[in-house]
LUMDO-810322 format. One record per residue (C-alpha): residue number from 1; x, y, z. Coordinates in steps of 0.05 Angstrom, whole numbers. Each point is the difference from the previous one (the first is absolute). Layout:
# residues N
<seq = NUM east = X north = Y up = Z>
...
//
This chain:
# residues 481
<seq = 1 east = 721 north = 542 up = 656>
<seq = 2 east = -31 north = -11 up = -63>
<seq = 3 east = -56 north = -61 up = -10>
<seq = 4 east = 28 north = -47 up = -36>
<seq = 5 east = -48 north = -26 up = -62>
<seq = 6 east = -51 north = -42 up = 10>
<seq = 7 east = 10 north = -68 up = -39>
<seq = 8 east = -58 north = -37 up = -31>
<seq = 9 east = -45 north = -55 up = 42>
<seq = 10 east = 34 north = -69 up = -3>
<seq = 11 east = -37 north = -43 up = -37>
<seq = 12 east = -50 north = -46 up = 30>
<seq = 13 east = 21 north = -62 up = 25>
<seq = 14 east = -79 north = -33 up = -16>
<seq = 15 east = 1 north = 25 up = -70>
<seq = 16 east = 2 north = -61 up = -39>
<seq = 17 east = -47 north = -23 up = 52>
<seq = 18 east = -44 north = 55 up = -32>
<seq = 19 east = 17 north = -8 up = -69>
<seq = 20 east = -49 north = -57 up = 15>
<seq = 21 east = -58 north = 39 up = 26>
<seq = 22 east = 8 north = 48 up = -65>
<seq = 23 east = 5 north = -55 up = -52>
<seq = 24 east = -58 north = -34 up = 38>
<seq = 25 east = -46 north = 56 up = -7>
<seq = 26 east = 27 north = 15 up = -82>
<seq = 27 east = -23 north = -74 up = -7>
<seq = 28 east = -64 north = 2 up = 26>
<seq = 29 east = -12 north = 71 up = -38>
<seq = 30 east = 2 north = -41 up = -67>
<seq = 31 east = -21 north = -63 up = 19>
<seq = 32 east = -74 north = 36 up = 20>
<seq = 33 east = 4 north = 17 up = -74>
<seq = 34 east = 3 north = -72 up = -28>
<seq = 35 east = -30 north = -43 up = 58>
<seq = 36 east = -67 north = 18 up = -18>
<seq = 37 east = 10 north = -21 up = -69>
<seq = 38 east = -20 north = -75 up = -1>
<seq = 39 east = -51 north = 8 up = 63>
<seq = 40 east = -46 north = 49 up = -55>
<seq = 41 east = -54 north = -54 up = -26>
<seq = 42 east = -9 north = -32 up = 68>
<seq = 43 east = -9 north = 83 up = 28>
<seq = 44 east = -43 north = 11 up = -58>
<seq = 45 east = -41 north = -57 up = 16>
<seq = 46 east = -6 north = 17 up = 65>
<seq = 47 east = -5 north = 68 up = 6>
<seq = 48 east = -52 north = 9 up = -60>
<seq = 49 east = 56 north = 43 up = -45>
<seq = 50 east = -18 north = 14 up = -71>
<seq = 51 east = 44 north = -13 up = -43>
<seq = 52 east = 19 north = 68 up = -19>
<seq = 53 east = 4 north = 18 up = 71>
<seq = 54 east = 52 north = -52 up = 21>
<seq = 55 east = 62 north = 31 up = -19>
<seq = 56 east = -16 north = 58 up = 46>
<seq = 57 east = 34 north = -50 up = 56>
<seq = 58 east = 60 north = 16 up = -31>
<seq = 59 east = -5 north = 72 up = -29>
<seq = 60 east = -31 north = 19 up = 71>
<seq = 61 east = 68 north = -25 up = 28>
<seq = 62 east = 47 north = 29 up = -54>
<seq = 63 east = -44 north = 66 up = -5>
<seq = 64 east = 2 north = 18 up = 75>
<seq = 65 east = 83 north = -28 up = -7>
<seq = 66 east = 21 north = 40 up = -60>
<seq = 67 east = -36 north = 65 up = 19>
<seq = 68 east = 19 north = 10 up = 67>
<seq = 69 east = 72 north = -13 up = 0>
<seq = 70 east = 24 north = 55 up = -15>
<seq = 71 east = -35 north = 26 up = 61>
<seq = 72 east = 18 north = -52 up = 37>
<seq = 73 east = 73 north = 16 up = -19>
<seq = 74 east = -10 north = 71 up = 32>
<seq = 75 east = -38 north = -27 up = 60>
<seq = 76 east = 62 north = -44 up = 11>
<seq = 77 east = 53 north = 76 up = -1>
<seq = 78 east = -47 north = 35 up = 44>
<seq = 79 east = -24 north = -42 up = 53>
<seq = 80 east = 48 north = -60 up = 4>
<seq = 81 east = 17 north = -65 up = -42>
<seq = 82 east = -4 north = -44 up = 57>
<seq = 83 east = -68 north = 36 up = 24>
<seq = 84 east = -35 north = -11 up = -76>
<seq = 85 east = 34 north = -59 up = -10>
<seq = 86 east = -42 north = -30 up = 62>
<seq = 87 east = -57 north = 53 up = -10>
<seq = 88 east = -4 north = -48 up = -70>
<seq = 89 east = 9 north = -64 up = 30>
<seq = 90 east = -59 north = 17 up = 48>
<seq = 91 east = -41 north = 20 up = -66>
<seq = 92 east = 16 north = -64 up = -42>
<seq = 93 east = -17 north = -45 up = 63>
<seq = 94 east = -64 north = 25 up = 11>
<seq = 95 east = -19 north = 8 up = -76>
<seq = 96 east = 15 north = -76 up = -3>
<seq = 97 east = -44 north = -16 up = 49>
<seq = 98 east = -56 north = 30 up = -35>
<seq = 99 east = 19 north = -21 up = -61>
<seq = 100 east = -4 north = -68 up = 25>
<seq = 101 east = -75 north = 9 up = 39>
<seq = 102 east = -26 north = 33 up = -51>
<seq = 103 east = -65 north = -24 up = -24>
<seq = 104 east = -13 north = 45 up = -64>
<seq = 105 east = 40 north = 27 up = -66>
<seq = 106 east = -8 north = 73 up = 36>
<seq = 107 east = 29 north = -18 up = 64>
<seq = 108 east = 53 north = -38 up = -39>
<seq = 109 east = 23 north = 49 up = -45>
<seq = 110 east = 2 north = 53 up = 57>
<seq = 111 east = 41 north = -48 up = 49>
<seq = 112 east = 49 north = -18 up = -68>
<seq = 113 east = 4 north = 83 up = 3>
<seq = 114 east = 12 north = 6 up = 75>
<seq = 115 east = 68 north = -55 up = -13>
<seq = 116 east = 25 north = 45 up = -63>
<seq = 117 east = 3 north = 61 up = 41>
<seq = 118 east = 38 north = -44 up = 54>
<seq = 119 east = 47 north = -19 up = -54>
<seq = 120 east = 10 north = 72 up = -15>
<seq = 121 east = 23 north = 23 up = 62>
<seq = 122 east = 36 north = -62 up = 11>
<seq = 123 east = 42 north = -3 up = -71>
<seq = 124 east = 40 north = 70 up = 7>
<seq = 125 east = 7 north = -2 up = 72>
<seq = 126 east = 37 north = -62 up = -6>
<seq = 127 east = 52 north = 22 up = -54>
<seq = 128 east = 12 north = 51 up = 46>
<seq = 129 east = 13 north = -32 up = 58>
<seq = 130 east = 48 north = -59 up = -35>
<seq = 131 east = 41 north = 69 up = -30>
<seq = 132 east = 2 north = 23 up = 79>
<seq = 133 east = 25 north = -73 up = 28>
<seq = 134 east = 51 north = -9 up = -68>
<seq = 135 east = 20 north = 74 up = -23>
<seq = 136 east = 62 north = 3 up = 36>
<seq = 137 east = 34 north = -60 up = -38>
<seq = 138 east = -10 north = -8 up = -78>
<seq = 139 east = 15 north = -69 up = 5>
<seq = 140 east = -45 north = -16 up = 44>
<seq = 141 east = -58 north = 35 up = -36>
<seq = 142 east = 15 north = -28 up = -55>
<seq = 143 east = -9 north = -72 up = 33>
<seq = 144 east = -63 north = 26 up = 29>
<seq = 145 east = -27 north = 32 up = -60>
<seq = 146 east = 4 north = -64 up = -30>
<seq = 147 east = -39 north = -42 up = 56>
<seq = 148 east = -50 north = 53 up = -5>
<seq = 149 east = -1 north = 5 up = -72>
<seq = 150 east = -2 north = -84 up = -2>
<seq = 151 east = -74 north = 5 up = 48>
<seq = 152 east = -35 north = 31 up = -54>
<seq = 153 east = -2 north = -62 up = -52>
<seq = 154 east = 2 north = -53 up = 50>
<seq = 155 east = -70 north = 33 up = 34>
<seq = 156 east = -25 north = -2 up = -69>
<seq = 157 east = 25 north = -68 up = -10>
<seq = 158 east = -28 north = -21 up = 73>
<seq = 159 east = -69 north = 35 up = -17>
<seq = 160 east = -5 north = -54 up = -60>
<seq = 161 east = 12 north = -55 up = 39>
<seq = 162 east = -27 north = 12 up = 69>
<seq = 163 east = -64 north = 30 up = -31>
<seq = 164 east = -16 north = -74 up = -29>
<seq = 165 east = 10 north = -24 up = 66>
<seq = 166 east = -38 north = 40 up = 49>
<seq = 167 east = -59 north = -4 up = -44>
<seq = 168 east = 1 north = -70 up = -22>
<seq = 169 east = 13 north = -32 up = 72>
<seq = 170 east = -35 north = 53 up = 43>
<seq = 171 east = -44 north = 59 up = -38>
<seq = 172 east = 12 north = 56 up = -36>
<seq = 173 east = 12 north = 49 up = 56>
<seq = 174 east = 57 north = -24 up = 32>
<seq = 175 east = 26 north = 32 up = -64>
<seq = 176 east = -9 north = 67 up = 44>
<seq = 177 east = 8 north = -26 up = 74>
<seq = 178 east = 66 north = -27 up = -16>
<seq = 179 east = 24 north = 65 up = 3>
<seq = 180 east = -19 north = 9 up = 80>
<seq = 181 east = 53 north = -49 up = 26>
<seq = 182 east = 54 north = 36 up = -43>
<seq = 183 east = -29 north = 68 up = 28>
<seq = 184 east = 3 north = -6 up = 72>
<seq = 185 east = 71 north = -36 up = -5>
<seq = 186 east = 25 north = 71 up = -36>
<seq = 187 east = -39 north = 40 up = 47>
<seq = 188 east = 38 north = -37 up = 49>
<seq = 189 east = 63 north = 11 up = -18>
<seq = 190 east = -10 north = 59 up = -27>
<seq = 191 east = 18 north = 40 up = 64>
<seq = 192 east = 68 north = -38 up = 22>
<seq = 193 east = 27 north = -10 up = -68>
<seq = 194 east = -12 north = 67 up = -49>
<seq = 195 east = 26 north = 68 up = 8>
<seq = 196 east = -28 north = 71 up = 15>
<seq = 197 east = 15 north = 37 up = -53>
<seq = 198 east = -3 north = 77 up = -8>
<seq = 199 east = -59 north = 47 up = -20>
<seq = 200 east = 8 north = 34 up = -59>
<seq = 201 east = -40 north = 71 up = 8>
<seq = 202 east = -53 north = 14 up = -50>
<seq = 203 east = -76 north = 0 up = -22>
<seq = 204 east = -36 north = -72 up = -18>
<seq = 205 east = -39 north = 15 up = -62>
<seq = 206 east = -56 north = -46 up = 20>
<seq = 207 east = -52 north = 32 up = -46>
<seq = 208 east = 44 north = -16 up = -67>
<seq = 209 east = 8 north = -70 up = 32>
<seq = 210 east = -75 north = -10 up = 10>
<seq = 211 east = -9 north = 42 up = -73>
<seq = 212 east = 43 north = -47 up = -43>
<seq = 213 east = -29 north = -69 up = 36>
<seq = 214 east = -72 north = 25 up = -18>
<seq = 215 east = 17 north = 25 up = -70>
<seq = 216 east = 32 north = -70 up = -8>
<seq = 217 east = -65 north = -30 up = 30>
<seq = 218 east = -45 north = 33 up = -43>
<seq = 219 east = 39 north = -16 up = -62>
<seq = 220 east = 0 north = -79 up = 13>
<seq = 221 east = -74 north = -3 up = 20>
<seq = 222 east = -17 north = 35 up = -66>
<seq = 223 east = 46 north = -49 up = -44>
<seq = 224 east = -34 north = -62 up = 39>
<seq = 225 east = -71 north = 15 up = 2>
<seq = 226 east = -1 north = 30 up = -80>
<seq = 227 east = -8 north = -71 up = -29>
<seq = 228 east = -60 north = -16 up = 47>
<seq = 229 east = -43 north = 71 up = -6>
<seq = 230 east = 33 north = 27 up = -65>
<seq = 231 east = 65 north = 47 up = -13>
<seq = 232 east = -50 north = 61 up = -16>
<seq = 233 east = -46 north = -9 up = 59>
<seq = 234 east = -5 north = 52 up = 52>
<seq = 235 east = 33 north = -37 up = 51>
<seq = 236 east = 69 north = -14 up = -40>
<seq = 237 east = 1 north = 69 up = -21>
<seq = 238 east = -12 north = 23 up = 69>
<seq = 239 east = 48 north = -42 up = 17>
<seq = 240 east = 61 north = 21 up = -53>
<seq = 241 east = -9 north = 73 up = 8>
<seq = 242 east = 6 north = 1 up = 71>
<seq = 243 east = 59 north = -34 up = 2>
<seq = 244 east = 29 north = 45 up = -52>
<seq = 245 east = -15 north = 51 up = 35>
<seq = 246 east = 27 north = -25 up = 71>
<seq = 247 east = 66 north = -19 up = -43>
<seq = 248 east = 1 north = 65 up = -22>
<seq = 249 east = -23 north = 36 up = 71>
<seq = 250 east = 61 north = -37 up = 23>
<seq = 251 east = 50 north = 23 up = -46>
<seq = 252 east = -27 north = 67 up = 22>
<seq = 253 east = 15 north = -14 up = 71>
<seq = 254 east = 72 north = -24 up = -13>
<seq = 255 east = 12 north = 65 up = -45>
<seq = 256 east = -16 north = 47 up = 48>
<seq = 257 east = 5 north = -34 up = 75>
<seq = 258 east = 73 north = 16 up = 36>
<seq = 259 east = 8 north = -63 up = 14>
<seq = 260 east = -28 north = -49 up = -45>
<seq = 261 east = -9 north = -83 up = 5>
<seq = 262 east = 34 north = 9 up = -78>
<seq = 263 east = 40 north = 53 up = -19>
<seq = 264 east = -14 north = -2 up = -70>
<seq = 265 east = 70 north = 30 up = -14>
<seq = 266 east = 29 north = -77 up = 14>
<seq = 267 east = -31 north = -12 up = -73>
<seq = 268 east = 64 north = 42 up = -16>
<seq = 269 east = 41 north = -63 up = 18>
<seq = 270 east = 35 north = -30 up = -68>
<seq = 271 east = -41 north = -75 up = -11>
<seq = 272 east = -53 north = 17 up = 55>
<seq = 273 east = -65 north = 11 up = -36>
<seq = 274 east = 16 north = -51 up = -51>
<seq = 275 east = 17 north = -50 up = 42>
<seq = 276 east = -67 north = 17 up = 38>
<seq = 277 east = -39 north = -13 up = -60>
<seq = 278 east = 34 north = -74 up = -12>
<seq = 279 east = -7 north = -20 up = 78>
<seq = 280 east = -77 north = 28 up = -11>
<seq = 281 east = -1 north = -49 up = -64>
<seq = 282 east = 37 north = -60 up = 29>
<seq = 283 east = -46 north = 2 up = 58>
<seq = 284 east = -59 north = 8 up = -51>
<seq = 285 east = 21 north = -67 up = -35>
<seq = 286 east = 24 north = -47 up = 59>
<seq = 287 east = -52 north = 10 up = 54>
<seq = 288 east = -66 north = -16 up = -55>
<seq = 289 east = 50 north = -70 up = -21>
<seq = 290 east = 5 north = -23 up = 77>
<seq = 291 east = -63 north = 17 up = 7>
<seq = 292 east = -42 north = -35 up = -54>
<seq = 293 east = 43 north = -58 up = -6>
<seq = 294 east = -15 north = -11 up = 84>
<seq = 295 east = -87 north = -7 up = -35>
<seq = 296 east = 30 north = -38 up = -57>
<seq = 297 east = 24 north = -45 up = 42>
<seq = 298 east = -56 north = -13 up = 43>
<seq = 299 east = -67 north = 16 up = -46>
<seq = 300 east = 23 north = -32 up = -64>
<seq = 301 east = 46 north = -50 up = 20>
<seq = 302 east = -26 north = -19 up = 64>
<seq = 303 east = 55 north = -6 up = 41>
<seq = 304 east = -18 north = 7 up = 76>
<seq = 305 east = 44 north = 63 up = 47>
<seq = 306 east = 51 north = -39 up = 14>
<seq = 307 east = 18 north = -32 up = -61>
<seq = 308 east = 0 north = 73 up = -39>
<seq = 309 east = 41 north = 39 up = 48>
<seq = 310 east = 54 north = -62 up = -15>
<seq = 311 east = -14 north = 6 up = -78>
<seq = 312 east = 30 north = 67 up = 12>
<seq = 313 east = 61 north = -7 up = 37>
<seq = 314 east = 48 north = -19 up = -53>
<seq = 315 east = -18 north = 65 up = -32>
<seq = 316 east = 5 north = 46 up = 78>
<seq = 317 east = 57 north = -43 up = 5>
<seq = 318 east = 47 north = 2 up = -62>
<seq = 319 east = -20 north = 81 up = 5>
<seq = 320 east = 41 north = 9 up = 65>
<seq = 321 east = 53 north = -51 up = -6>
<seq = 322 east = 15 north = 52 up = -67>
<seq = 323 east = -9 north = 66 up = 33>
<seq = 324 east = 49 north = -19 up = 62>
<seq = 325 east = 43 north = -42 up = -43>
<seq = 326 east = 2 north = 35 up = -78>
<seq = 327 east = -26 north = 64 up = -6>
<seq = 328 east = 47 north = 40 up = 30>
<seq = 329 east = 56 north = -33 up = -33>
<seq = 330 east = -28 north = 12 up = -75>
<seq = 331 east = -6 north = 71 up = 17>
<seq = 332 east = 59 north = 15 up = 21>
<seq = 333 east = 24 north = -34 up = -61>
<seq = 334 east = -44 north = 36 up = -45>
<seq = 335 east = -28 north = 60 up = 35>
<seq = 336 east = -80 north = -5 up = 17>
<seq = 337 east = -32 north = 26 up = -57>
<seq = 338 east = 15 north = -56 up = -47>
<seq = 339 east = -17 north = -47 up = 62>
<seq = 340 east = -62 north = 23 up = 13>
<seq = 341 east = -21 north = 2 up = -81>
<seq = 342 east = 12 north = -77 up = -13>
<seq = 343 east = -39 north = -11 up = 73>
<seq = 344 east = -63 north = 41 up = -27>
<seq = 345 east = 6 north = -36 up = -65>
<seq = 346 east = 6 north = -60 up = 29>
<seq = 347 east = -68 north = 10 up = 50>
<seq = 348 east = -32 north = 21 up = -60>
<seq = 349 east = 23 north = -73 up = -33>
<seq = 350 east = -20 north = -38 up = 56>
<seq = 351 east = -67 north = 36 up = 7>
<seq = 352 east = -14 north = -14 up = -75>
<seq = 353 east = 15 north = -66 up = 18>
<seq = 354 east = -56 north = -7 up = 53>
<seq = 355 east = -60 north = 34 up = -55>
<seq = 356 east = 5 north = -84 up = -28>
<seq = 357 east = -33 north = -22 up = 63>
<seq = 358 east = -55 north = -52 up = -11>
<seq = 359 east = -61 north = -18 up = 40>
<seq = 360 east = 21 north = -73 up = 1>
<seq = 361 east = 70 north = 14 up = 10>
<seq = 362 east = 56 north = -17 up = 46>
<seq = 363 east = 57 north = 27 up = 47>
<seq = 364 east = 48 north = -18 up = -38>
<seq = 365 east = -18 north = 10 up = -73>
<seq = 366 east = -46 north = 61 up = 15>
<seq = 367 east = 38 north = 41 up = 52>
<seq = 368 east = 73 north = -26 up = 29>
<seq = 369 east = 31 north = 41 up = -63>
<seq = 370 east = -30 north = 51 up = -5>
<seq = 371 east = 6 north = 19 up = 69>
<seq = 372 east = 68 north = -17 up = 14>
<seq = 373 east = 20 north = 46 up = -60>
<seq = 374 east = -40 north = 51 up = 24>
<seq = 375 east = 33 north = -7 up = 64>
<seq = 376 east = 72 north = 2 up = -28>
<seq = 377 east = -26 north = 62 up = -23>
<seq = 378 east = -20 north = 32 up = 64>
<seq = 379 east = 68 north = -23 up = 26>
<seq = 380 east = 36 north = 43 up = -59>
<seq = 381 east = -40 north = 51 up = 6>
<seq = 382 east = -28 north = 25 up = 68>
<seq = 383 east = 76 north = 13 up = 31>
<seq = 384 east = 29 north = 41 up = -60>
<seq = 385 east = -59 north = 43 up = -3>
<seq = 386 east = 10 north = 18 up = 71>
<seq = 387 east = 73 north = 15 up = -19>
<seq = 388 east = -20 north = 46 up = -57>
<seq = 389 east = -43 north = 38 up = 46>
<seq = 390 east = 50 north = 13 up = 63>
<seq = 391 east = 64 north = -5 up = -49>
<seq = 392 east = -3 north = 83 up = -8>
<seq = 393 east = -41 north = 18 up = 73>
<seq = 394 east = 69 north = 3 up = 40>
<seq = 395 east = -6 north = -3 up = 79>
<seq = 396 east = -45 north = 62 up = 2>
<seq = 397 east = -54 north = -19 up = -34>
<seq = 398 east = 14 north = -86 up = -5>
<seq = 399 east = -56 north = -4 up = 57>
<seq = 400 east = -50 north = 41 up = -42>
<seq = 401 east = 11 north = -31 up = -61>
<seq = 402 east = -5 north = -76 up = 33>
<seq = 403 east = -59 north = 22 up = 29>
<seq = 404 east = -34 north = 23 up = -68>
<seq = 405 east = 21 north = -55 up = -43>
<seq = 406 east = -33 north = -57 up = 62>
<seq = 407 east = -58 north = 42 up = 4>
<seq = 408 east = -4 north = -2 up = -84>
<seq = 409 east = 7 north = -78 up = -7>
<seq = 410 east = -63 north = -11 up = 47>
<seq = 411 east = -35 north = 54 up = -27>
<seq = 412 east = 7 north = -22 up = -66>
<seq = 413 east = -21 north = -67 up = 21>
<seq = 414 east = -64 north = 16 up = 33>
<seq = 415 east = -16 north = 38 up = -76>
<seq = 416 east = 30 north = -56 up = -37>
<seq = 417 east = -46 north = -62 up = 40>
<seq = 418 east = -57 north = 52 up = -9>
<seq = 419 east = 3 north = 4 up = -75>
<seq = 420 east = 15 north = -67 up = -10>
<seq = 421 east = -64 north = -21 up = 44>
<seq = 422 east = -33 north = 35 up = -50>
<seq = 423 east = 17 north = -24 up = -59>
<seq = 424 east = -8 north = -69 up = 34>
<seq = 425 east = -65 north = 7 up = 18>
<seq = 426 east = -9 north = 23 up = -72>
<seq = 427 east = 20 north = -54 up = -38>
<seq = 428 east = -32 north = -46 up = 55>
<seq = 429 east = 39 north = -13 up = 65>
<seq = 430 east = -73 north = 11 up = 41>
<seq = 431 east = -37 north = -66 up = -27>
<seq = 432 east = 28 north = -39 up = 54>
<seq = 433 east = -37 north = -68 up = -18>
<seq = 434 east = 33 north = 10 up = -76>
<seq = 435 east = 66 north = -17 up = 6>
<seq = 436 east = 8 north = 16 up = -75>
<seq = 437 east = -32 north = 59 up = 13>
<seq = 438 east = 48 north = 16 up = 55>
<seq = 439 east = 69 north = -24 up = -29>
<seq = 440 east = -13 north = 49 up = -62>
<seq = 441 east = -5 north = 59 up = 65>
<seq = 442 east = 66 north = -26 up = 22>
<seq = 443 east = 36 north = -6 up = -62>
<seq = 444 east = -25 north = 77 up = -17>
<seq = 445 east = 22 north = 24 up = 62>
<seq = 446 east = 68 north = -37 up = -13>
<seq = 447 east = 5 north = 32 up = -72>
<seq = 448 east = -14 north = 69 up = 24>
<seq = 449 east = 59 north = -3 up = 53>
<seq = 450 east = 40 north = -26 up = -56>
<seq = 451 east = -7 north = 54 up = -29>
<seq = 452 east = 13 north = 51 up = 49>
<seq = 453 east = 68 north = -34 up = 16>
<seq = 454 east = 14 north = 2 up = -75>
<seq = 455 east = -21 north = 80 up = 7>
<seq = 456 east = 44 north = 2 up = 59>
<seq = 457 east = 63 north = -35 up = -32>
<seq = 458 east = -11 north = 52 up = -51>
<seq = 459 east = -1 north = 65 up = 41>
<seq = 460 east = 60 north = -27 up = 38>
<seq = 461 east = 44 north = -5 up = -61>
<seq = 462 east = -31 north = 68 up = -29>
<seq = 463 east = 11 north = 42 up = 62>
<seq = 464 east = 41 north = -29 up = 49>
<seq = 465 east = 84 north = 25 up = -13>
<seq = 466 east = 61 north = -20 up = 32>
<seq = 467 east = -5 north = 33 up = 71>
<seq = 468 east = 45 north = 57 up = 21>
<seq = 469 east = 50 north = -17 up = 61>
<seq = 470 east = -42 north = 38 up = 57>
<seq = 471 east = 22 north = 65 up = 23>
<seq = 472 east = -4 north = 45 up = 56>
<seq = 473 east = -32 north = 51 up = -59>
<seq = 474 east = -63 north = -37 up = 9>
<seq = 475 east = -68 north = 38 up = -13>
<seq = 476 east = -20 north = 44 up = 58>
<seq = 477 east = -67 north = -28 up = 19>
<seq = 478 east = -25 north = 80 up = 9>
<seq = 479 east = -81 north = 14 up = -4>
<seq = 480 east = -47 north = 54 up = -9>
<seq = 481 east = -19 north = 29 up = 72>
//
């Protein structure tokens, strides 16, 4: 008697359950990103940072985040989403703990590190587990796409806010042991509520992984510490040519390794490497505003933790209320490109509006509209050039392609923070007791990401085209044994 076909697993009865574990740990992935931001001067202050140094709390983060994803992405097919997902839970706890005790900018920086690469295993592995809970129904996933989706701005938005608390009524680093609590409850759950899901057989390319993290190291150490020792001095050169030549020792790797952490073959996909570039420059413009108008705030205007972190909600605020609620609708009424060219332009606007900052001004006529154009701008933006880069990946390589376009956006933050730290520091940002002196750092640093979003807006409308519908004729991703 023949066996009659297996049908597939009913679906969970605790996933929605889940769905709350998942869009717990995709909001505590970005709010580590902005919680940090208004706790800087009291860290600095603390922790004896120059002022060069300081925004390695944040590039140490996105760094150790955007260069290890992708390898966290094939940690998660070989050994188990629900074993990386808690393998990065595990990480992030105990990186937060340091973070918190730390008592130097060395141990700092290396704990900020330790909570990126947390993030990295955690980020992919949870995608994949929400697609094992939801995949059978496209309803569903839709629904739970969207919760997931909606985590992302409100941790940003929570970052802001909760930031200004933590270190205005307690210290500056419950900014990091906040995360502990929220930890152990996932760990907790972890177990009961999330899936198993199956190995995929293959090779983990950890040496590209480690390659491309130190290549992107190198790179930002040598934009930050140019202004301080010079742009020709042994160091920075040191510096640049050895990450060249790690970028390039990677590319190597990928060309000629079986199975490589990039295929470089997905660069074949119609939108992909353009779209790269403008996620690389959005990230390069946003990141350097949030983070110079958090010192802004505090340095020149005065205003204590709390009372900054709240000068920035309207702008965390208006940005996800539009990217729920808006963005998808205007581009499915007029296609992503032109979308995400009036959002560019518009960041670029709003950043231009921020280079008027004063040393004796206020909230309201120095910042509120400038950043809350800037953030309209984000909203346009950050969703349509997602779209552009998945539009033409179809199901074979979507994953891939997701993968390279996150790991782009924090990359090209980490650069873009870096090179605007330098030219703030040029033009004056490190006299703290000027705040003249320090506002004319700021509003450089604003003008320079104004002009990378204006470069960005730019290359979007140059080289971005109408996506083809995706195909199963998508480009083999085939290397050089």
């Amino acid at each position: 008697m023949p066996t009659p076909p297996s049908s597939p697993p009913a679906p969970s009865p605790l996933r929605w359950r889940a769905l709350v574990a998942l869009a717990t740990a995709q909001f505590l992935v970005i709010m580590d990103t902005s919680i940090i931001g208004v706790a800087l001067p009291d860290m600095q202050a603390s922790l004896g940072f120059d002022p060069d140094d300081l925004s390695w709390v944040f590039n140490a983060y996105v760094i150790a985040f955007g260069g290890l994803l992708l390898l966290g992405g094939k940690l998660s097919d070989i050994l188990g989403a629900r074993r990386v997902f808690t393998a990065g839970f595990w990480v992030l706890t105990i990186a937060s703990v340091a973070a918190g005790l730390a008592q130097s900018p060395a141990v700092e920086i290396m704990s900020r590190a330790g909570q990126g690469v947390g993030a990295a295993l955690i980020a992919p592995a949870s995608l994949t587990l929400l697609m094992s809970l939801f995949g059978h129904d496209s309803r569903e996933l839709g629904k739970a796409l969207a919760v997931y989706g909606a985590a992302a701005p409100a941790g940003g938005t929570a970052g802001v806010f909760l930031g200004g608390v933590l270190t205005e009524w307690l210290d500056w680093p419950w900014v990091f042991y906040v995360n502990v609590p929220v930890g152990i409850a996932v760990l907790a759950v972890t177990p009961r509520l999330l899936p198993r899901t199956e190995r995929v057989p293959g090779r983990i390319d950890v040496l590209g992984g480690l390659t491309i993290t130190a290549a992107l190291t190198l790179g930002v150490l040598a934009i930050v510490r140019a202004p301080e020792i010079g742009w020709t001095s042994a160091e920075t050169l040191t510096s640049a040519v050895a990450a060249v030549a790690l970028l390039l020792g990677f590319i190597a790797l990928q060309v000629h390794r079986s199975e490589p952490l990039v295929p470089l073959t997905i660069f074949r996909v119609p939108g992909l490497a353009a779209s790269n570039v403008v996620m690389a420059l959005l990230g390069a413009a946003w990141v350097p505003m949030w983070f110079f108008l958090n010192l802004y705030l505090q340095q020149v205007l005065d205003f204590g933790p709390f009372a900054a972190g709240a000068s920035l909600l309207p702008m965390t605020i208006l940005m996800m209320v539009l990217m729920v609620g808006a963005t998808e609708r205007l581009v499915g009424r007029f296609t992503p490109k032109p979308v995400l060219v009036s959002g560019l332009a518009m960041l670029s606007v709003g950043l231009g509006i921020l280079t008027t900052v004063s040393a004796d001004g206020s909230f309201v006529g120095d910042v509120l509209a400038g950043s809350l154009v800037a953030a309209v701008g984000m909203s346009l933006a950050y969703i349509p050039a997602m779209m552009s880069a998945l539009a033409g990946a179809g199901p074979a390589n979507a994953g891939l392609a997701s993968g390279i376009v996150n790991s782009t956006y924090h990359v090209g933050s980490a650069l873009g923070l870096a090179v605007m730290t330098a030219v703030a520091t040029s033009a004056g940002a490190d006299q703290l007791d000027d705040p003249g002196a320090l506002t004319d750092g700021y509003a450089a640093a604003f003008a320079g990401a104004a002009a990378i979003a204006a470069v960005a807006a730019i290359v979007a409308a140059a080289l971005l085209r109408r996506p083809q519908p995706a195909s199963d004729a998508q480009p083999e991703l085939t290397t050089v044994a």
